[in-house]
C-alpha positions as CSV (number, residue, x, y, z in Angstrom):
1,X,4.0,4.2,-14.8
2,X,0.7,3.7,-15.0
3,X,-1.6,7.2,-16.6
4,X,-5.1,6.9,-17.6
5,X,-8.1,9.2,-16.9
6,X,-9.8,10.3,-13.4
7,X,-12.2,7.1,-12.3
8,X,-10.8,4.0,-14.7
9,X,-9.8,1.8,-12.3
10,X,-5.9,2.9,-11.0
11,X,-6.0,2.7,-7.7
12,X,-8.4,-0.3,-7.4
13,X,-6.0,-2.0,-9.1
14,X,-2.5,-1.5,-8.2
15,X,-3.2,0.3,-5.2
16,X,-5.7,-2.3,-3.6
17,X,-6.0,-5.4,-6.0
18,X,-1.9,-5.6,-6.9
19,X,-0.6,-5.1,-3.1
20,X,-3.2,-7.8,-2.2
21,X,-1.8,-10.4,-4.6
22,X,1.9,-9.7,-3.5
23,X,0.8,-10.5,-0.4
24,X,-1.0,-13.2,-1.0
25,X,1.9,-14.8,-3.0
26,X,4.8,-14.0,-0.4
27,X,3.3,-12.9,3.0
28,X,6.7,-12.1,4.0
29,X,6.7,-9.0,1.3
30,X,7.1,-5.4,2.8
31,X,4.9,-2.9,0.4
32,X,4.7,0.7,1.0
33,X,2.0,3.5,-0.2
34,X,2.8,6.3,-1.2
35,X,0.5,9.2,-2.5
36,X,0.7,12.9,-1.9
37,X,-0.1,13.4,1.7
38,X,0.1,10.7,4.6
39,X,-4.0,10.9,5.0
40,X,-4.7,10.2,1.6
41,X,-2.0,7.1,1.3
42,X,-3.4,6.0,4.8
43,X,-7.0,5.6,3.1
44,X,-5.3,3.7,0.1
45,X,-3.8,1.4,2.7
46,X,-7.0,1.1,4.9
47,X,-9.0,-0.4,1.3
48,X,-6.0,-3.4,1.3
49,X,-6.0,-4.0,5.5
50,X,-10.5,-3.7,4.8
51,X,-10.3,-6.6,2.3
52,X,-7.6,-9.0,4.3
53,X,-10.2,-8.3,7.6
54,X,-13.2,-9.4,5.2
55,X,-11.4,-12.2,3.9
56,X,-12.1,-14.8,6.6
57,X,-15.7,-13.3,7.5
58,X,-17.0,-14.1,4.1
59,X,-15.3,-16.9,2.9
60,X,-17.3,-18.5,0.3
61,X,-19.5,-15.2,-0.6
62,X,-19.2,-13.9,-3.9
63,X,-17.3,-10.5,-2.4
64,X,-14.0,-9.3,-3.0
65,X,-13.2,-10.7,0.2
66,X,-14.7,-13.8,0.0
67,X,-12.8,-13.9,-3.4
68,X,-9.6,-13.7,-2.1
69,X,-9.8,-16.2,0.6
70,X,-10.5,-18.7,-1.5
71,X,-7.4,-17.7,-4.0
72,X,-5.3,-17.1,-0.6
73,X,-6.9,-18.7,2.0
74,X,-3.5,-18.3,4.1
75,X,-4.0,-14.5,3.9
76,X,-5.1,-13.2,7.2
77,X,-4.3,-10.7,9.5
78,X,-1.4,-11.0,12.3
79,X,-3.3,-9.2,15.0
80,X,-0.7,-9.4,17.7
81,X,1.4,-7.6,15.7
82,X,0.6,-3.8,14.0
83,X,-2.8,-3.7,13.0
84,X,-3.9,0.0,12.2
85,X,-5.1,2.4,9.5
86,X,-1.5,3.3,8.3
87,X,0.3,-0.2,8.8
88,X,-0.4,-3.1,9.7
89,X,1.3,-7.1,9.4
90,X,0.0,-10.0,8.3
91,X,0.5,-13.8,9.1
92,X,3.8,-14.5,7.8
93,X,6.7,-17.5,7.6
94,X,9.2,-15.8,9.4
95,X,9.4,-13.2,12.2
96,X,10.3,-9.6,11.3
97,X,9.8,-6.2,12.6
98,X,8.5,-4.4,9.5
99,X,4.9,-4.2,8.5
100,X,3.8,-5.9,5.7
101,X,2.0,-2.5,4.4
102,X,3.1,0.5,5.4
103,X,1.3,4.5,3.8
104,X,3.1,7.4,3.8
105,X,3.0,10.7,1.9
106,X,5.6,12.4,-0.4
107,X,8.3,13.5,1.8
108,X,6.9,11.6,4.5
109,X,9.6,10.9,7.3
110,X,7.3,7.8,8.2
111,X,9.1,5.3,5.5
112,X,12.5,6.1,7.0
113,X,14.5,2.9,8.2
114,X,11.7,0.9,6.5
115,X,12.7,-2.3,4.3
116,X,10.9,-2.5,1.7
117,X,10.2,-4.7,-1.8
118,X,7.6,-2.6,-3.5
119,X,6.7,0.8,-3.3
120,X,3.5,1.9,-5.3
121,X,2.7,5.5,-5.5
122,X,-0.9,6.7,-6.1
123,X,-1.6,10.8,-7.2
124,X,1.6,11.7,-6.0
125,X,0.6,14.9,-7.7
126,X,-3.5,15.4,-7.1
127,X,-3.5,18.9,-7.4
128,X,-3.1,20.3,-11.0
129,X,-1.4,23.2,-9.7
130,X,1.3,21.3,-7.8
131,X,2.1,19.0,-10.5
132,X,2.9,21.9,-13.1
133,X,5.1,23.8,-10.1
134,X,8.9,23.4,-10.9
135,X,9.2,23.8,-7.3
136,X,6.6,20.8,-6.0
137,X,8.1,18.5,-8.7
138,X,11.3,18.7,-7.6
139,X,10.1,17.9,-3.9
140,X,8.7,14.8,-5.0
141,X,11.0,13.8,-7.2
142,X,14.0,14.5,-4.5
143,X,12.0,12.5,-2.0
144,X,11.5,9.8,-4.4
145,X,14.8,8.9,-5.5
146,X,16.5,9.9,-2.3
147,X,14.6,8.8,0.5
148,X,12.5,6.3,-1.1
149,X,13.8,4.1,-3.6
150,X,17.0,3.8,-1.0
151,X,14.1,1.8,0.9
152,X,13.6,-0.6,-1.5
């Protein structure tokens, strides 16, 4: 677990920068993201699908997509296959029917019969209020350790 103050970096970096490199090292990976509603981890997983699209456009720019095309230049998106804000696949070795990225919220049904490898959560608790309720706690942690982690 990963705790540091509001605006140092977190979710740039293991929400956007670390799924990227997974990917980047085994397309064949299966990474979900969670957070505490399915919008919010939908916008997490939009930033990581926004920098594979760049990739190709601005190869050899000095951009974070430009970046990672030359570190992965076998990155790239698998149109044909899911391509949308809250999955999507990219080109891969092998055929298989789960996305490569995959958002959904705490106690999201959406991760259900999913295979996954990683799971990286992001504010599962955003709300100050929520996170000190007995009551929300214990929803996340039951959905975390029962429906989740039996994903990975």
């Amino acid at each position: 677990m990963v705790r540091a103050p509001i605006e140092r970096g977190k979710s740039s970096t293991f929400v956007q920068a670390l799924p990227l490199w997974w990917l980047g090292t085994d397309p064949d990976m299966h990474i979900g993201i969670t957070a505490v509603t399915d919008s919010l981890a939908t916008r997490r997983t939009r930033m990581v699908r926004a920098v594979i699209e760049s990739s190709a456009v601005e190869q050899g720019q000095d951009t974070v997509g430009g970046r990672l095309h030359e570190v992965f230049p076998a990155l790239k998106p698998h149109k044909s296959e899911r391509w949308t804000d809250d999955e999507f696949v990219v080109q891969r070795r092998h055929a298989d029917p789960n996305a490569s990225v995959l958002a959904a919220g705490i106690g999201s049904a959406r991760i259900g019969g999913t295979r996954l490898h990683r799971l990286v959560f992001d504010d599962p608790e955003s709300d100050p209020k929520r996170a000190m309720s007995e009551a929300d706690r214990s929803t996340t942690s039951d959905w975390t350790w029962g429906q989740a982690e039996g994903r990975l």
